[in-house]
VOGU-3710 file (C-alpha; in Angstrom, 3 decimals, decimal comma):
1> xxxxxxxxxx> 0,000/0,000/0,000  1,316/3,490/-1,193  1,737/6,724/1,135  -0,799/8,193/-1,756  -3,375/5,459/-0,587  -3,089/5,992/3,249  -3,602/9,698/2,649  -6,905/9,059/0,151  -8,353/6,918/2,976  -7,888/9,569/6,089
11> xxxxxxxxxx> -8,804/11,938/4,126  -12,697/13,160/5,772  -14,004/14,159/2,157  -13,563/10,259/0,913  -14,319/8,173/4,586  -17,438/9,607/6,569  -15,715/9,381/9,983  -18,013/8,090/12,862  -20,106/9,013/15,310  -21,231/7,454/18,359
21> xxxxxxxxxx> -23,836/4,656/16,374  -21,034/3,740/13,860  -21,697/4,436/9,606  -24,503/3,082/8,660  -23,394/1,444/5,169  -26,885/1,676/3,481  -26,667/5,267/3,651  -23,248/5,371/1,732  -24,095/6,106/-2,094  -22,891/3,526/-4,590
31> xxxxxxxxxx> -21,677/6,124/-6,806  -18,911/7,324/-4,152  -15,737/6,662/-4,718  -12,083/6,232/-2,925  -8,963/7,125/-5,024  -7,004/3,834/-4,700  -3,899/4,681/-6,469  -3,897/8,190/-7,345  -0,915/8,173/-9,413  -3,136/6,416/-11,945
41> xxxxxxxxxx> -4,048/8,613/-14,512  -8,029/9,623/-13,975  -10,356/6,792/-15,558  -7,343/4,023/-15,604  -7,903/0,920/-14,297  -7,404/0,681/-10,554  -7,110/4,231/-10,073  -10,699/4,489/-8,198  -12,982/1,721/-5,923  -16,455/2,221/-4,916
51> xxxxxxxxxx> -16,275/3,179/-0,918  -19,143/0,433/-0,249  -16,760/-2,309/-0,684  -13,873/-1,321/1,164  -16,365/-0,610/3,948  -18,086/-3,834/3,544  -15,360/-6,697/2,336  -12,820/-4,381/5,025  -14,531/-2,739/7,732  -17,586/-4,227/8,511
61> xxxxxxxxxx> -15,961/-7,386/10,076  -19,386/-8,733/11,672  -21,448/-8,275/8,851  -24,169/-6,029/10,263  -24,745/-3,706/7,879  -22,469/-0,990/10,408  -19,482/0,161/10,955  -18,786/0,673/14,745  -16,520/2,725/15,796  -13,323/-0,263/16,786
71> xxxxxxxxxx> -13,620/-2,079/13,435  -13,537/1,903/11,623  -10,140/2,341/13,900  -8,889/-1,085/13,815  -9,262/-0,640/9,480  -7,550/3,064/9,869  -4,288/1,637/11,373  -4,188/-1,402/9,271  -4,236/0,851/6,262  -1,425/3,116/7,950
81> xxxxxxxxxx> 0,761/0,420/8,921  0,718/-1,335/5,687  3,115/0,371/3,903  5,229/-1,271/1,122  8,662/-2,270/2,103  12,019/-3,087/0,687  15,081/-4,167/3,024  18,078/-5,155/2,773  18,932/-8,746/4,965  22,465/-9,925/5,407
91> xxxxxxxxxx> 23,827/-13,250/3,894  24,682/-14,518/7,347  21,485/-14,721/9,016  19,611/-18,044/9,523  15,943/-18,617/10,008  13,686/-15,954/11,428  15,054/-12,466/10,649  13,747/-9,918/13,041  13,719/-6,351/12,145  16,637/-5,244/14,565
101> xxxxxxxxxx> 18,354/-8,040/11,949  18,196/-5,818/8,809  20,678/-3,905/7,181  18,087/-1,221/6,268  14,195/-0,652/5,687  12,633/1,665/3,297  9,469/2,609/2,224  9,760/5,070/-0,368  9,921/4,261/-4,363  8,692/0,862/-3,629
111> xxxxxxxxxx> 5,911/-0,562/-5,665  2,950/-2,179/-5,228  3,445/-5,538/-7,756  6,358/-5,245/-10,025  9,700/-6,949/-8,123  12,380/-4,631/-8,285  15,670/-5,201/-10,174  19,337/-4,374/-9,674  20,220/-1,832/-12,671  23,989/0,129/-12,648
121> xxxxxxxxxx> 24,772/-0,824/-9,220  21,488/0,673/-7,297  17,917/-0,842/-7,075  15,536/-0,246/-9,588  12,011/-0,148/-9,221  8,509/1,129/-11,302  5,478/1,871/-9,773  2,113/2,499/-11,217  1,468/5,721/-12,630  4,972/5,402/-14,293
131> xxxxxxxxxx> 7,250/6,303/-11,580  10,556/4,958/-11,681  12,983/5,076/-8,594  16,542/4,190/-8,239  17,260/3,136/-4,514  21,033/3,268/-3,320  21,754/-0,692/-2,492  24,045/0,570/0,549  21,373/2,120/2,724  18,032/1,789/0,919
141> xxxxxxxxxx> 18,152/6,010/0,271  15,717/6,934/-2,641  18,273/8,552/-5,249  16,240/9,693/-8,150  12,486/9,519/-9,092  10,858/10,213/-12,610  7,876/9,981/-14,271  7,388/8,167/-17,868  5,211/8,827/-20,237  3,859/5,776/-20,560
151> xxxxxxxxxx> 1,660/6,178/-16,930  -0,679/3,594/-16,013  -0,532/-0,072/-13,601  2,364/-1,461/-13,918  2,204/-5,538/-12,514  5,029/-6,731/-14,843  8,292/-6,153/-13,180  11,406/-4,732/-14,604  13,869/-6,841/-16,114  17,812/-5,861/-17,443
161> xxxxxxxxxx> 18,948/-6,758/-20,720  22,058/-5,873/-22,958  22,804/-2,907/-20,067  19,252/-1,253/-20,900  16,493/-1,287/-18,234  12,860/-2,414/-20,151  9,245/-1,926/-18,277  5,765/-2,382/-19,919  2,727/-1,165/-18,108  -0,511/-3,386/-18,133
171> xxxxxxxxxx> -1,462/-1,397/-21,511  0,710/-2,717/-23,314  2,842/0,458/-23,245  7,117/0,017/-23,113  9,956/1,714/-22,134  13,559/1,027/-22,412  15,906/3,133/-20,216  19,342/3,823/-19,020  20,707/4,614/-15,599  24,280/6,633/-15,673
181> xxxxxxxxxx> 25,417/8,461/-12,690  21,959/8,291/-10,611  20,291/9,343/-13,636  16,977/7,386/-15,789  17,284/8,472/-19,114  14,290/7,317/-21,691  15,694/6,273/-24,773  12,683/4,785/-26,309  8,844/3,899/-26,465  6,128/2,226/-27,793
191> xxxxxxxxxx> 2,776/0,223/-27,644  2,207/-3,357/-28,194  -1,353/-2,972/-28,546  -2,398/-5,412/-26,018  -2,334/-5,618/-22,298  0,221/-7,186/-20,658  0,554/-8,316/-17,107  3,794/-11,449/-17,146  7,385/-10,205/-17,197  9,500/-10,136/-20,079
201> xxxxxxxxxx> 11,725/-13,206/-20,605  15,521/-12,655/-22,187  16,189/-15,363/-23,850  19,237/-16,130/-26,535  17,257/-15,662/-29,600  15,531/-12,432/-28,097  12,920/-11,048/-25,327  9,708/-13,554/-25,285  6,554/-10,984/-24,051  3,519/-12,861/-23,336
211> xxxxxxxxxx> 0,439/-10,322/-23,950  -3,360/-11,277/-23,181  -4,005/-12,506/-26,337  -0,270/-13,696/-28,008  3,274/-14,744/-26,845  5,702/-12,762/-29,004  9,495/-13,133/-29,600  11,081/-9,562/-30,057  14,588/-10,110/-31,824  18,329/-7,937/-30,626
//
């Protein structure tokens, strides 16, 4: 869950807070809706959800048609704990690794679905909207962010290949970038035409891209 998400869902103009009785959920208009991901562009898939079923499927955890007052807290810091995460665990530890075990925690550039990759000696990541982030690998610091043009979910992750950093959205939509001296630098686009959702395979004869409807083999 993003910072962006956490501040959509305290925010009084998209949650009715509560009273003394609770919120009543068949008062809540179907038509009302909480901004999910706001770095979605407006009208993109998974940008928006109707408030009814967050209340309902998350809130209302004894199904009586209200939401009391402990289940409307206990949901509020769930949301604001659940932040994503990347760390950084040393080789050497066995088993359970506790927090006071990590080399680092970090919380900001990280996205929601797509794994992130190592890319010129720093972590790379893409989150939806477009945003890519380069992390520093020694202490999890967020070096650079920028947006692409191609905006939109992003579920595939990044991969590397031939030096060049390559990231399609779930449109369809591709990028291929560089990263020199804590800078992303674009050096091409495009659109496949169909949605994709599975990360790009390299392979020897070339990158394999399974879309919705096709499995393609893109040549050097």
């Amino acid at each position: 869950m993003t910072r962006e998400t956490i501040k959509s869902f305290n925010n009084e103009s998209d949650i009715p807070q509560t009273d003394g009785d609770g919120i009543d959920l068949q008062k809540v208009p179907d038509t009302k809706l909480l901004t999910l991901r706001p770095e979605v562009e407006p009208g993109g898939a998974g940008r928006e959800m109707p408030l009814i079923r967050l209340l309902q499927w998350f809130m209302d955890k004894n199904r009586n048609g209200i939401v009391d007052p402990a289940e409307y807290q206990a949901a509020q810091d769930k949301f604001t704990s659940n932040l994503n995460k990347i760390a950084c665990i040393g080789i050497q530890h066995k088993d359970q690794v506790e927090n006071e075990d990590l080399e680092w925690l970090a919380t900001r550039g990280v996205p929601e679905m797509a794994n992130p990759i190592e890319f010129e000696r720093n972590i790379f990541t893409i989150e939806d909207g477009g945003i890519c982030n380069l992390i520093a690998v020694e202490d999890g610091r967020l070096i650079k962010k920028t947006r692409l043009r191609n905006t939109g979910r992003y579920t595939a992750s990044p991969i590397r290949w031939h030096d060049q950093g390559y990231v399609i959205s779930n449109a369809g939509e591709w990028s291929i970038l560089t990263a020199t001296d804590g800078r992303l630098t674009t050096l091409a686009t495009g659109d496949l035409e169909e949605r994709v959702f599975a990360t790009p395979a390299p392979t020897d004869l070339g990158m394999l891209i399974r879309t919705e409807k096709s499995l393609r083999l893109y040549g050097e």
